[in-house]
C-alpha positions as CSV (number, residue, x, y, z in Angstrom):
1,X,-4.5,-12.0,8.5
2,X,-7.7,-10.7,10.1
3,X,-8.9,-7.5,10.9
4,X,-10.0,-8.3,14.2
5,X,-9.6,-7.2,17.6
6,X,-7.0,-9.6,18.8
7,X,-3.2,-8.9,19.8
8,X,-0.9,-9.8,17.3
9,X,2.4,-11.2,17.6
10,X,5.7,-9.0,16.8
11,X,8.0,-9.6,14.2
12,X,10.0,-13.3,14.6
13,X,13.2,-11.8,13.0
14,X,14.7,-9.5,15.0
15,X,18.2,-8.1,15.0
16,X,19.4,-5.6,17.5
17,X,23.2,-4.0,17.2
18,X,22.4,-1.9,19.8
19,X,24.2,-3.3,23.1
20,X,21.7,-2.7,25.7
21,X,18.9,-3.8,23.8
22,X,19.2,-7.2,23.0
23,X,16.7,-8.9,20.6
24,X,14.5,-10.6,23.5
25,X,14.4,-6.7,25.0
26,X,12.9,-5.2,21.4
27,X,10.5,-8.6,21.0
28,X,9.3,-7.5,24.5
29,X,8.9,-3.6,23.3
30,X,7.3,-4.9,20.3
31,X,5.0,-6.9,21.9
32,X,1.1,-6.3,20.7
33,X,2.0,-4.7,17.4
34,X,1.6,-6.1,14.1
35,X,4.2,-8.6,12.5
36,X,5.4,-7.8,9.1
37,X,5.7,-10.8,7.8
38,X,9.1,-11.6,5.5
39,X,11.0,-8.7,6.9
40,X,13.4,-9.0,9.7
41,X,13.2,-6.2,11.7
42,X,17.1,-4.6,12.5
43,X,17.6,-2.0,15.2
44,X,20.6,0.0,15.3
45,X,22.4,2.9,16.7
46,X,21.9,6.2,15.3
47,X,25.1,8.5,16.1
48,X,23.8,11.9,16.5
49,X,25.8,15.2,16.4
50,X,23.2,18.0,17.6
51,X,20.5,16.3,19.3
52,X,18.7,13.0,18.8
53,X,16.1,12.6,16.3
54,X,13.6,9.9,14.5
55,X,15.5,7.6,11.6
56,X,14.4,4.7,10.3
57,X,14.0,3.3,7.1
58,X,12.0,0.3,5.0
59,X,14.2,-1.5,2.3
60,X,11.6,-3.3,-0.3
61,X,14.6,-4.2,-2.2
62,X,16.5,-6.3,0.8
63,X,13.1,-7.2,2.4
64,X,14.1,-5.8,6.0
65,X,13.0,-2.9,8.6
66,X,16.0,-0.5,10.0
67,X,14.8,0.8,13.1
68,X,17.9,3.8,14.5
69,X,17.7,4.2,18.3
70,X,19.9,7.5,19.3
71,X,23.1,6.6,20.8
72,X,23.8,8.1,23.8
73,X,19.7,8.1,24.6
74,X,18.5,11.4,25.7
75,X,14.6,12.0,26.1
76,X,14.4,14.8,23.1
77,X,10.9,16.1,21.4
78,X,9.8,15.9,17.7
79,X,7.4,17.5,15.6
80,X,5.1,15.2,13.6
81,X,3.3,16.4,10.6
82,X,0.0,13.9,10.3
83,X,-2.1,15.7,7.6
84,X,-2.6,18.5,5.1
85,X,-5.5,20.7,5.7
86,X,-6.6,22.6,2.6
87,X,-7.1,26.6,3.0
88,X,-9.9,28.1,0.9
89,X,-8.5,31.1,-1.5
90,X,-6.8,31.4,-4.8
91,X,-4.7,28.3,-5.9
92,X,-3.5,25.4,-3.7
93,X,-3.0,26.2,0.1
94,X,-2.7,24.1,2.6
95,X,-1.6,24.3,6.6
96,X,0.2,21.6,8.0
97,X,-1.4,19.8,10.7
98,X,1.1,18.3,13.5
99,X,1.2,17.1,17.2
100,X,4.8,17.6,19.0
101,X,6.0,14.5,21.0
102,X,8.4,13.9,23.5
103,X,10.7,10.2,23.5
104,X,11.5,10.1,27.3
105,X,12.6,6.3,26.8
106,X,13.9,4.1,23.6
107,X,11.1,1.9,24.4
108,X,8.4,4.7,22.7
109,X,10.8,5.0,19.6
110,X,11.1,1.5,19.3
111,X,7.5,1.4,19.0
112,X,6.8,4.2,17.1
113,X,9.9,4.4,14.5
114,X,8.2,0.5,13.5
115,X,4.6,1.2,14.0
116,X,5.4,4.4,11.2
117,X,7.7,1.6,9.2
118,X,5.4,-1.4,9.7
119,X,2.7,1.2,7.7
120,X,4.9,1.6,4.6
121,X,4.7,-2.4,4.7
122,X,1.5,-2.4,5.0
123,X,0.3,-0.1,2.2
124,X,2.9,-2.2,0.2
125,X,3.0,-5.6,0.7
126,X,-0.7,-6.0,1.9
127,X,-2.7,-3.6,0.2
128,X,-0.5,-3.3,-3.4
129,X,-0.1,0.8,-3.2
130,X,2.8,3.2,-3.3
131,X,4.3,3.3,0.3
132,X,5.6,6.8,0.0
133,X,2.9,8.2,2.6
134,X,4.5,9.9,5.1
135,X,1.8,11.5,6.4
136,X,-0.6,8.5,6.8
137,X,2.2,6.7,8.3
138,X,3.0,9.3,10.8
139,X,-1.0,9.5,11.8
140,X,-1.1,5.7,12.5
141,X,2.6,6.3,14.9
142,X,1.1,8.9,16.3
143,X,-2.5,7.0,17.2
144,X,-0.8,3.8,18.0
145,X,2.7,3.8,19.2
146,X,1.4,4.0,22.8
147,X,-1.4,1.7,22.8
148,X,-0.8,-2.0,24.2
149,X,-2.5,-3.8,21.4
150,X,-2.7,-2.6,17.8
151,X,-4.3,-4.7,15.2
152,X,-5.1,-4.8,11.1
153,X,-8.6,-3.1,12.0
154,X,-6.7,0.8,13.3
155,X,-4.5,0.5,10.0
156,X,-8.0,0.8,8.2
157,X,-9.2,3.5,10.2
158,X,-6.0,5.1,9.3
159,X,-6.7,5.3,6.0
160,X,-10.2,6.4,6.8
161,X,-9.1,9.6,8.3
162,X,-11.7,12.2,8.4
C-alpha cells in the first residue's frame, strides 16, 4: 500500500446483521476509507438500554472488525478523549483533552466506529506495535470520519501529533 493521496477502496468482506443496512448500503458508507486487508468487516445491532452509545471491537484472534450500530437509531452525542496534556507541578498530571460529537445518522458511526477500528489494524498488522491506543485511535476518528477520502498518508500524521 502507498501513502499517497489517492482514494482507497473499502473493505471487500462485509457483513451487515443489521436489517436496514444491507452490505452494499455499509460498502457505500465506507466508501473512500482504507481497506483492512484480511479482516471482514461485521456490522451489528447494538441493543441499548439508557441511551445509544459507541461499541465496537477488533478481534486479532478471529481476524474480523465488529462494528455495533444502536438499535433503535437515535442521533445521541459522545465525548471523545484524543490526547493527554501533561500539567507542570509535583508528580504526574495530566488533563484530558476531548472534542464532544453528535451521531445524527448511522452513516457517521459507521464511518467513525471503523475509521477508530481500522487504526488498531493499522498499528497492528501494518506497522507491528501494540494496538491498545485508544487515544490515537480516537484522534484519527475524530480527524477523519467525516472526510470523503482518507488515505495511509493521515494515519502517519496521526501518529505525528503535535
Amino acid at each position: 500500500m502507498s501513502s499517497g493521496s489517492a482514494s482507497l477502496a473499502p473493505p471487500v468482506n462485509i457483513l451487515s446483521l443489521v436489517p436496514d443496512l444491507p452490505e452494499e448500503r455499509v460498502r457505500s458508507m465506507l466508501a473512500g476509507l482504507p481497506p483492512s486487508d484480511g479482516y471482514p468487516v461485521y456490522v451489528k445491532p447494538l441493543r441499548w438500554r439508557s441511551r445509544p452509545h459507541l461499541s465496537a471491537y477488533t478481534s486479532f484472534d478471529d481476524r474480523e472488525i465488529v462494528l455495533q450500530v444502536p438499535r433503535p437509531f437515535l442521533p445521541f452525542g459522545e465525548i471523545v478523549q484524543y490526547a493527554a496534556q501533561r500539567r507542570p507541578g509535583k508528580g504526574l498530571r495530566f488533563v484530558w483533552l476531548s472534542e464532544g460529537v453528535t451521531f445524527s445518522r448511522p452513516r457517521e458511526v459507521v464511518r467513525f466506529l471503523y475509521c477508530h477500528e481500522w487504526f488498531h489494524w493499522y498499528l497492528r498488522e501494518v506497522l507491528g506495535r501494540k494496538a491498545a491506543a485508544e487515544t490515537a485511535c480516537d484522534r484519527f476518528a475524530l480527524r477523519n470520519y467525516r472526510r470523503r477520502s482518507v488515505t495511509l498518508a493521515d494515519a502517519e500524521a496521526t501518529l505525528r501529533r503535535s
